[in-house]
N, C-alpha and C positions, 0 to 999 in steps of 0.2 A: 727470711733474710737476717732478721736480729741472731738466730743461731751462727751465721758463719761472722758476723760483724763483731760479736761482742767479745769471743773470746783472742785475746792478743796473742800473739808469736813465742812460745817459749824463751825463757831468756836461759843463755847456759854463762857457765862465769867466763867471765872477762879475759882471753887468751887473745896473740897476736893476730891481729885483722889483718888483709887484705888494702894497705894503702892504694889510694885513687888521687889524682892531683883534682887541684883546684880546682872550682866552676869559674865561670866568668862574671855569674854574679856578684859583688859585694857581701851582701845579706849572708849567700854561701860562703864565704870564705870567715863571713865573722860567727858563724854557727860554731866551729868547731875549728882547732889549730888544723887536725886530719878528720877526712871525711871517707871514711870508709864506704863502698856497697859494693852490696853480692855479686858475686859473678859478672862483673864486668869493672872496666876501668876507663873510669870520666873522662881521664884527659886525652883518653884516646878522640874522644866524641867530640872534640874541639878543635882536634886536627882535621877540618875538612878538606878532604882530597880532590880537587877537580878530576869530575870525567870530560871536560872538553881539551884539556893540557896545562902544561906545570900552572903554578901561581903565580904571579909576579907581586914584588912587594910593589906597594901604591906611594912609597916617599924615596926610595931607593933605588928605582927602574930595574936595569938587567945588568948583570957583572956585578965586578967586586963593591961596587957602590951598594946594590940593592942588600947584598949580605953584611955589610957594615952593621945597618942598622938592625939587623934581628929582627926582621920581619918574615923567620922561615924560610930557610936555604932550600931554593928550586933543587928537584930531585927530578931525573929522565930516568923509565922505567926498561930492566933489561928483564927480556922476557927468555924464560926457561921452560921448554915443551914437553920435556920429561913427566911420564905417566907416575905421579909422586904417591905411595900409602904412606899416612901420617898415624901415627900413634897419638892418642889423646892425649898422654904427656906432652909430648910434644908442641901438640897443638897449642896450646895455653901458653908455652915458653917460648917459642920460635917466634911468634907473631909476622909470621908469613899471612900475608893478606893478595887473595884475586886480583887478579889484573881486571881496571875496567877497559882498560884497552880495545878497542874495534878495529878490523881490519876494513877496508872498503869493499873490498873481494868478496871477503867472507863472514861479513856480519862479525857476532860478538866472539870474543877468541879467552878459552878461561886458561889463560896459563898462569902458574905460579909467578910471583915477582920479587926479589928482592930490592932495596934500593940502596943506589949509595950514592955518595955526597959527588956532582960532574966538577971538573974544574970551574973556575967564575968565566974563563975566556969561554967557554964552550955553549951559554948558555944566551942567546939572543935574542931580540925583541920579535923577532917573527914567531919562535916557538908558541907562545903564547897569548894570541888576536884576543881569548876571551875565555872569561873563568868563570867558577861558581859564586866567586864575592863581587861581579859587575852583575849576575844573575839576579839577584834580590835586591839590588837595588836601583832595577829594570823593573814596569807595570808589564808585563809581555801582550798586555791585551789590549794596553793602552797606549806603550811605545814611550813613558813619559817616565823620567826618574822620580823614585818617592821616596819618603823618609825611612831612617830606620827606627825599628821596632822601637821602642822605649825601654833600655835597662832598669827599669824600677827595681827595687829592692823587693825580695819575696822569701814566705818563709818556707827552708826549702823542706820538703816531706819525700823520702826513703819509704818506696810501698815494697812490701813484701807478700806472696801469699806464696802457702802452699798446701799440698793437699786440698786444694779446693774440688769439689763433686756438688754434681747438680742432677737432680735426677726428677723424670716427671711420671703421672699417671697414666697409663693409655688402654683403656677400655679395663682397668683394672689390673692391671702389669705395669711395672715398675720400667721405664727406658732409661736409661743414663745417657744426657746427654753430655758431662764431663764427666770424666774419668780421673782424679787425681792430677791436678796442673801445680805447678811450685816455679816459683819464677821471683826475679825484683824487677824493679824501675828504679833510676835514680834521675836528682836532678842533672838537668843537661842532655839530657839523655832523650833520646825518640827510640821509644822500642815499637815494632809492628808485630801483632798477630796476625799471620797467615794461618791459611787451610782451602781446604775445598770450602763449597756451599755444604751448611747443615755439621760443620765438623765442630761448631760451638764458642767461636770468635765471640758473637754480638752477646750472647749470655755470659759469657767471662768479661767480654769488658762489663756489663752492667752490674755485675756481682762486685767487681776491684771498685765502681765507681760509684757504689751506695745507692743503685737506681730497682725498681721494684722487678723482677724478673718474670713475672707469673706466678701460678699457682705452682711448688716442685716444694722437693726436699733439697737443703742447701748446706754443706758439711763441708770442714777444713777451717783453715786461718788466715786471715788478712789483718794485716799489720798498717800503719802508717806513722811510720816514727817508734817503731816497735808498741805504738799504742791502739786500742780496737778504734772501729769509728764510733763517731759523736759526732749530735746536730749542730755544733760548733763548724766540723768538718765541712758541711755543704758548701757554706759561701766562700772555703777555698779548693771546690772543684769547680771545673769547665765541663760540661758533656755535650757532646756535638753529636745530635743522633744522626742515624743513615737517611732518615728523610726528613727536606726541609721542612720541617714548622714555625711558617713565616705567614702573616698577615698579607694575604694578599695583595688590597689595597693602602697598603702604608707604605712610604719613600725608604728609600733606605735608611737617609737619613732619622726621619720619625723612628726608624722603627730601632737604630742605634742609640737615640736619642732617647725615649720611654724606658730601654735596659740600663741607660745607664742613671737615670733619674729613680728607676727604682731598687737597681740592687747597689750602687753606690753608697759608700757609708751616709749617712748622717751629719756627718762631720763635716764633709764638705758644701758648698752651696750651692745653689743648685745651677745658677751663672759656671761654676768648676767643673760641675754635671755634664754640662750643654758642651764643653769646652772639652772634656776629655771624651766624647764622640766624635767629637770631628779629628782630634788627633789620633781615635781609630781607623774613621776614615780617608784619610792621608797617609797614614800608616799601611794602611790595606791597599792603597790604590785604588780607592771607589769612590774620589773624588768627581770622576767623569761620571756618573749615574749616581748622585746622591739623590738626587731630585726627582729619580726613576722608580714608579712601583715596583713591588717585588712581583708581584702577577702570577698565575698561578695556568690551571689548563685552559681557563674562558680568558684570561686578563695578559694581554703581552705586558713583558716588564724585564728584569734584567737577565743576563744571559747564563747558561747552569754555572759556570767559575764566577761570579759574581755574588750567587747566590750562596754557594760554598761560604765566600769569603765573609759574607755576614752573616752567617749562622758562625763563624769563629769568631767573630766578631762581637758579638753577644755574649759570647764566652769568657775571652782574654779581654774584655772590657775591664770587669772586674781585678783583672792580673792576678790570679787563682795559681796558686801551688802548682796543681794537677790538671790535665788536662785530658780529656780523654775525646777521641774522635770515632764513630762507626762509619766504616767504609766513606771516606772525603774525598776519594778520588775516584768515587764509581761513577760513570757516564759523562767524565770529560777526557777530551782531547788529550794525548803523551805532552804535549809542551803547558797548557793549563794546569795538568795533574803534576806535572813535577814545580809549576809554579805553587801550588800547594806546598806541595811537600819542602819546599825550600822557606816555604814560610813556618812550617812549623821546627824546623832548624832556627831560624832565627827565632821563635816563643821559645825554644830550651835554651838556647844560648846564652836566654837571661836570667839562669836557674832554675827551669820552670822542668818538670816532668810532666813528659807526653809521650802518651799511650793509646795508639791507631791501630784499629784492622784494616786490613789493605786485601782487595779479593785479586788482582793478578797486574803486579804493577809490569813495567816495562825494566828494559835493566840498569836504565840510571837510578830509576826512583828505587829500585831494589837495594843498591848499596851505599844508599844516601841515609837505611836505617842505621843506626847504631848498634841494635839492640834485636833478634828478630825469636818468637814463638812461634813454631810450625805444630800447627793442630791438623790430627786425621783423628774420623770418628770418634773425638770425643778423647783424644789423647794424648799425650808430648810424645812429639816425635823428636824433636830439640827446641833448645833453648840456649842461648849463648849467642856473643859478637855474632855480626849477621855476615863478616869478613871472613870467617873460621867455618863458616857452613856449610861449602861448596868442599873443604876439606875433610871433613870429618865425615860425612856422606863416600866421600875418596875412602877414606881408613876403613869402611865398614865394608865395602865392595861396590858401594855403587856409585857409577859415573857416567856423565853422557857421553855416548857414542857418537854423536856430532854434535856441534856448535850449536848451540842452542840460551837461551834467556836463561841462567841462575834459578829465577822466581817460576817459570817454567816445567824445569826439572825436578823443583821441590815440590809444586802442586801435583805432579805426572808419578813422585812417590807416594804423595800424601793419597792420592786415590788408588792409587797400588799397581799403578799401570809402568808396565817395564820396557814398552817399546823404546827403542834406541837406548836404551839403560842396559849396562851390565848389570849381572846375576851376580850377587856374592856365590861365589863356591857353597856356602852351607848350606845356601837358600836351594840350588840349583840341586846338591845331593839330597837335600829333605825333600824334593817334589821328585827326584827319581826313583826313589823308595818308597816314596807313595804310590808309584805309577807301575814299578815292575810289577805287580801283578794282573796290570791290568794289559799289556805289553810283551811283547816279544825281547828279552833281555838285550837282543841282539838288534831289532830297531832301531833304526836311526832318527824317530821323531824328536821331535825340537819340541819339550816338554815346556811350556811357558808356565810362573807361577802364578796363581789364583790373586787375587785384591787382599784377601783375606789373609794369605800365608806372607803375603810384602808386608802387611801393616804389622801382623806378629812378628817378624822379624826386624821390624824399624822399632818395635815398642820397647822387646827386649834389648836390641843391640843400644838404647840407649841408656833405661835402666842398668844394664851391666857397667854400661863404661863410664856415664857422665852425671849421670843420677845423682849419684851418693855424694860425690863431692859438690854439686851443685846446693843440696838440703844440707849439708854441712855449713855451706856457707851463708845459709838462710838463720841458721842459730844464733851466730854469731854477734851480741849486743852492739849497738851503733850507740858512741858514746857523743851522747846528748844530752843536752841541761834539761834540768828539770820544766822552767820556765817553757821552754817549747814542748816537752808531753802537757804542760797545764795548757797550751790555749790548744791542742790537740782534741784529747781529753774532755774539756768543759763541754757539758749538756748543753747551756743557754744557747739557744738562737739568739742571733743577732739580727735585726732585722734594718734594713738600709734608711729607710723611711717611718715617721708615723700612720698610726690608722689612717688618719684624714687624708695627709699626702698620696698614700695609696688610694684612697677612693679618687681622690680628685685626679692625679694620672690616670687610673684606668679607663676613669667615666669621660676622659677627653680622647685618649685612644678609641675609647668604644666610637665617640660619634664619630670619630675621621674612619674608624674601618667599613661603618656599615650605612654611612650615608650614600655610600656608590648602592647598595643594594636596595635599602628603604626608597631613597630618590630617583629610582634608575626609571628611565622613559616608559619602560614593559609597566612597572608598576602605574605610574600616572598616568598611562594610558589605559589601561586597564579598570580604574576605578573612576576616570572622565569616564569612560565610553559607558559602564555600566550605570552611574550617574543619570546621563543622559537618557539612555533607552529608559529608564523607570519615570523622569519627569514626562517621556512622552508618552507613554503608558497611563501613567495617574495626570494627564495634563487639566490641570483645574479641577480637577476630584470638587463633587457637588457632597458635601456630607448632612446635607440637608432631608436626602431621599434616604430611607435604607437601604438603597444598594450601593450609593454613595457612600454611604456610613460604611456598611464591609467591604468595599473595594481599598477606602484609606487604615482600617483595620487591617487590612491583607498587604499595602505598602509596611507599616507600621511594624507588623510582624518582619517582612520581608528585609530590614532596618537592621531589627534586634536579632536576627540570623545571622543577616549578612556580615556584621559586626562583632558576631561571636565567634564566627566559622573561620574570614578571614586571619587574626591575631592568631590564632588556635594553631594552625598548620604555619605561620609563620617562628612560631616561639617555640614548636617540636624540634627545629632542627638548630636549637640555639646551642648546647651544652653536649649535644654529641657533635658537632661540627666543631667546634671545638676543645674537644676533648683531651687531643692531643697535645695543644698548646696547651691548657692547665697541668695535667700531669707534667708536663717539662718545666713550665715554671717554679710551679710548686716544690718540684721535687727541689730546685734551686733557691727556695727558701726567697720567691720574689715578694710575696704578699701575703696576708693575710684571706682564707677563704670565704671571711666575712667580707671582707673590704671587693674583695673579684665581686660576690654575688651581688652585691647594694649594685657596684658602681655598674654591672651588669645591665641589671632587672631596670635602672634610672636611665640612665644611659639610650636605653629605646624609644622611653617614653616620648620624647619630643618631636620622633620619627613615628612612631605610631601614632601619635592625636596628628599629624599636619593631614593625610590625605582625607579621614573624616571630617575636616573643616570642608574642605572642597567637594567631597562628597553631598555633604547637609547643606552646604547654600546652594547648592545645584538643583537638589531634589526636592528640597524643601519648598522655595518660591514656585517652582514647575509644577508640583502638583494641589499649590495651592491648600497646603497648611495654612495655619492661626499666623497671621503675618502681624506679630511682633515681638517685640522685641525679649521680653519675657521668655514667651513659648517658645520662639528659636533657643536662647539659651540655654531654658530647660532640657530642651529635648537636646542639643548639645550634650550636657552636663551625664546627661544618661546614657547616654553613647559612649561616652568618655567612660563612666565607669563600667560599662559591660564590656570595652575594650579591654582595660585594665585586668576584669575577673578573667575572660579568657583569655587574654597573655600570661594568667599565673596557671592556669590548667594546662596548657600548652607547656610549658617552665617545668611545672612536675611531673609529666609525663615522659618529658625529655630528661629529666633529670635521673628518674627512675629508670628509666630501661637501659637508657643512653645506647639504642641501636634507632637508626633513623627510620628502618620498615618496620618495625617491633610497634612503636611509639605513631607510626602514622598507622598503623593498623588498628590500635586500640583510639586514637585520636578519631578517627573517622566512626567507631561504632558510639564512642561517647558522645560526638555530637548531635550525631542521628538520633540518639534517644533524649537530648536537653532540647532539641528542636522537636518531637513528637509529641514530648511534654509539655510546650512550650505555652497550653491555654489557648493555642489558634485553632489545630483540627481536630483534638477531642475537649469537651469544655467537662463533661461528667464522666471525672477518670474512676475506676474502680475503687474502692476504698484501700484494696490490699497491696497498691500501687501507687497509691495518691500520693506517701513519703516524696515521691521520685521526680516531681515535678519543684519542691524545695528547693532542691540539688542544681535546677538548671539555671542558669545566669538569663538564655533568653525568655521564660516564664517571669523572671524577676522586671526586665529588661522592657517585656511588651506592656506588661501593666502600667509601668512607669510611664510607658506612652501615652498608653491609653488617660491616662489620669491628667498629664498635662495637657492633651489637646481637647479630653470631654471631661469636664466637672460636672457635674456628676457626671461617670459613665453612665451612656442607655444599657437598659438590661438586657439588648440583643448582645450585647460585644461582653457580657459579664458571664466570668465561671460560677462553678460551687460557692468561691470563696469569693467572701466581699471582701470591695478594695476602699482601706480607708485613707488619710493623710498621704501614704505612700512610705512613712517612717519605716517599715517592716520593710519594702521592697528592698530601700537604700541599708540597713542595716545588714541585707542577707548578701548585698554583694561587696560590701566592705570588709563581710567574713571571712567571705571566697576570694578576695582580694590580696587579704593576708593570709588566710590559712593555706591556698596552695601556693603561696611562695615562700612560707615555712616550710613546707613538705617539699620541695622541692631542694630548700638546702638543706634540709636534713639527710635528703638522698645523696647528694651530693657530698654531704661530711660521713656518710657510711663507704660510699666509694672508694674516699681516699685513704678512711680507716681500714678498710680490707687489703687495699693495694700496698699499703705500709705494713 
């Protein structure tokens, strides 16, 4: 990853740019008098077009009143049916943009449009019942008006890459999964990468967004301000992955509320903390389910567009530069997903750049991007205004033969599929001169072209015509103060919080997410009932006789098992269950890996000692142990600490493998052998094996027992090894206490060392 990150964007000298108008941020407009970027032009991106009908100003109403005020003179569109080829000159100069126009009849209609200014008398209040700017300031799921977004001031960042390639191993053959990609973002700006599945969307955004990709080769250049990335960079990105990684059982609220408590500067307090979550939540319209778990496949909680909206929410908490989203409108509804996509209109609108894959939107949300990348197998098929795309596909040969979705017909190229598609002429004579020989010259079949021969001919026809001047305009220096490459630039993390405040958030989160699972009825039921059946099993144990003596040594042991075995298979599935929330965090510079693990590993503890309390006064009185007060504690106290040893073997087992069947496979043979070992059913182990009874916590665990209820042990219930004070016993599991939950974040700081 550091190979395509570190090296910056050639600079060439300073000739005349490409002017863009202003953002509507502030901050942007005081960056620089002109604000240049590549291949595209800002102030188009602020002209939002209604696809429901014209606009109406909001202080001016309709007529000459509403145009007084310069609130954008309503435009009614004249549609032109004419089969148009556009030359790419053209293209770029004319600024002919798609009609979103729909007929009723006949679904979507792509005619060219131009516009021109109607009279003021002609244009009246019925025209336009409802727009795109009453749209966002509509909850649609809630029916209730909400705030708008907050303009904050942000510093804006110009991403550039190009040439970027990404290629992996596969059984020792190189794949590429990109191909050379060259592209910008600016602020204001929503660009979307499209493609098929598998065409290399999710690994180009995570390459552009400084996130770990896997194991691959990773070549080309990414820019940000024309400078490489820096750990400075993190905390002004946003990255929304394609699957929610959200705490279950945490409110929404909570769960906005901890993001913002921890990646929040410092500066603020934490009363401001609290305060700018809920103006997320207002903001977002998830005032109605603040209160609502987020819930996951066992846990009902809020609904998939809710859930979307706090996973962005997590994001633009922060109010990040850059924003980057994987597929946010897979698996909701056309009117939810465009409620999305209108919200991340309104996150650029505040200067912010955002950068979405979108797997097959509908046709509003289609030309609601600004900006659009169309990837097949791993290559540009275009890049440019997402308004000019439906043309330039026209200029090259190919167009739909019926009415059909824009996003559609790009995906139906991208896979090379030409049904209802014209053939360009070239394409159509290169597959019949492939074909005369296999053919009758004189034949009249209908020679269709191969997926293979569409993608070659979409790859080249772009390269030829749009290419060059696209990386032309990728050169081209963006004139920026120094002051903005320095906080660019700069190494230092900045981290939001102190150590302490990091552990102390996380170790409060910890206990509200996994009190539902430590307290839940299955567990308390489960350890009552087994409680029980063992008091009536040993009920009044006479340890006076010897077979009373080994029937409470065989409780005794059955204790220090029990105790070992339970924590053990609970603490495997700690650090690969959440695996995925660390990697996101971290990568977002939320904590320190110290501060996660402490407030982790603490954090359980007072959920793990409760059920053993209940446990031990159950069985204990029942089967008529040392009844007092002493020996109950002690035996307590030992329980307590062979708890603690096997929650940290569990800890680094999990840590180490971090696969849940891996980690319960080796979890299971480990404990079968600490329990074999344990001093219960072989007392004279071999000598060449004897090591291995050291190692186990319930060997350490049952002597301890033994020792608080018989002083002296009788020599029936005594190994090889005499048992003195007990110092040794408790020393060996205070080892194992600490030693594998060092080895456990050790494992855990190799993890993240490989994955960076």
């Amino acid at each position: 990853m550091d190979s395509i990150m570190e090296r910056p964007m050639m600079d060439v000298a300073a000739g005349s740019t490409t002017g863009i108008g202003r953002s509507k941020s502030d901050q942007l407009a005081s960056a620089s008098a002109a604000s240049p970027c590549p291949g595209g032009d800002l102030a188009a991106t602020h002209s939002r077009k209604s696809s429901f009908g014209n606009k109406r100003s909001a202080s001016g109403g309709a007529g000459a009143g509403g145009s007084s005020h310069g609130h954008g003179q309503s435009h009614i569109r004249k549609s032109r049916s004419a089969q148009l080829k556009f030359d790419v000159e053209e293209l770029v100069s004319s600024g002919a943009a798609l009609s979103r126009a729909s007929s009723a009849s006949l679904g979507f209609s792509f005619t060219f449009t131009g516009f021109t200014p109607p009279p003021a008398h002609s244009v009246s209040s019925e025209l336009a019942p409802f727009s795109d700017d009453d749209l966002h300031a509509i909850d649609i799921e809630a029916s209730t008006r909400r705030k708008k977004l907050m303009t904050e001031p942000t510093l804006p960042i110009y991403l550039k890459f190009a040439e970027v390639k990404f290629s992996v191993a596969v059984k020792g053959t190189p794949r590429e999964i990109l191909g050379g990609i060259s592209g910008s973002a600016c602020p204001g700006e929503v660009l979307a990468l499209m493609g098929p599945s598998g065409s290399g969307k999710t690994t180009l955004l995570s390459m552009l967004g400084g996130r770990p990709t896997g194991a691959g080769a990773a070549e080309g250049c990414v820019s940000y301000n024309d400078e490489p990335f820096g750990k400075s960079l993190k905390r002004r990105i946003g990255f929304v992955t394609q699957d929610d990684v959200l705490f279950t059982h945490l409110t929404v609220k909570e769960t906005l509320t901890y993001a913002a408590l921890l990646r929040l500067p410092r500066t603020m307090t934490r009363q401001q903390k609290r305060e700018r979550a809920m103006d997320i939540i207002y903001e977002l319209g998830l005032e109605r389910c603040q209160d609502t778990m987020i819930g996951g496949s066992f846990v009902r909680g809020v609904s998939g567009g809710e859930r979307k909206r706090v996973c962005i929410g997590n994001e633009i908490i922060i109010n990040p530069s850059l924003l980057f989203l994987d597929e946010p409108t897979s698996g909701l509804d056309s009117t939810t997903a465009l409620r999305i996509v209108q919200l991340l209109h309104d996150i650029a609108e505040t200067g912010k750049t955002v950068m979405t894959t979108i797997h097959q939107p509908s046709s509003r949300l289609f030309h609601k991007f600004d900006k659009l990348i169309l990837l097949g197998k791993g290559s540009l098929l275009y890049f440019g205004k997402t308004s000019e795309a439906m043309p330039y596909f026209q200029s090259i040969g190919c167009s739909p033969l019926i009415a059909m979705n824009p996003a559609e017909f790009l995906l139906d190229l991208a896979n090379g599929n030409t049904n209802d598609i014209s053939v360009p002429s070239e394409l159509d004579d290169k597959v019949h001169m492939e074909n005369q020989n296999l053919q009758n010259t004189n034949s009249k079949t209908d020679y269709r072209p191969s997926a293979q021969d569409v993608h070659e001919y979409l790859v080249d026809a772009y390269e030829s015509r749009v290419a060059y001047k696209e990386k032309k305009k990728l050169l081209e220096p963006l004139p920026i103060s120094d002051d903005m490459k320095t906080i660019i630039t700069s190494s230092k993390r900045e981290w939001g919080t102190s150590w302490w405040q990091q552990y102390s958030i996380l170790f409060c989160r910890g206990l509200k997410e996994r009190r539902h699972d430590y307290l839940s009825w299955m567990r308390i039921t489960q350890v009552i009932a087994t409680s029980i059946i063992l008091g009536l099993l040993w009920w009044r144990s006479d340890p006076t006789t010897p077979k009373g003596l080994q029937d409470q040594a065989g409780l005794l042991f059955f204790i220090a098992v029990f105790w070992g075995f339970f924590p053990v298979f609970t603490a495997i599935f700690t650090f690969p269950q959440e695996r995925a929330m660390l990697n996101k965090e971290r990568a977002a510079d939320m904590y320190k890996l110290s501060a996660y693990f402490l407030a982790r590993t603490t954090s359980d503890l007072p959920l793990d000692l409760f059920l053993p309390v209940i446990f031990m006064v159950i069985v204990y009185f029942m089967a008529g142990l040392k009844a007092s007060a002493t020996h109950f504690f002690l035996s307590m106290l030992t329980v307590f600490l062979s708890i603690i040893a096997a929650q940290g073997l569990g800890l680094a087992i999990g840590a180490t493998l971090l696969d849940i069947k891996k980690a319960t496979t080796l979890a299971s043979v480990t404990v079968m052998t600490f329990m074999l070992a344990g001093g219960f059913f072989v007392k004279r182990v071999p000598p060449f094996i004897s090591w291995l009874r050291y190692l186990s916590f319930n060997y350490h665990t049952y002597r301890l027992l033994l020792k608080v209820q018989y002083d002296p042990v009788p020599d029936i219930l005594m190994t090889s090894v005499p048992l003195d004070n007990g110092q040794t016993e408790v020393g060996a599991l205070v080892v194992m206490i600490i030693g594998y939950r060092v080895l456990a974040y050790l494992s855990l700081r190799r993890v993240k060392s490989s994955s960076s």
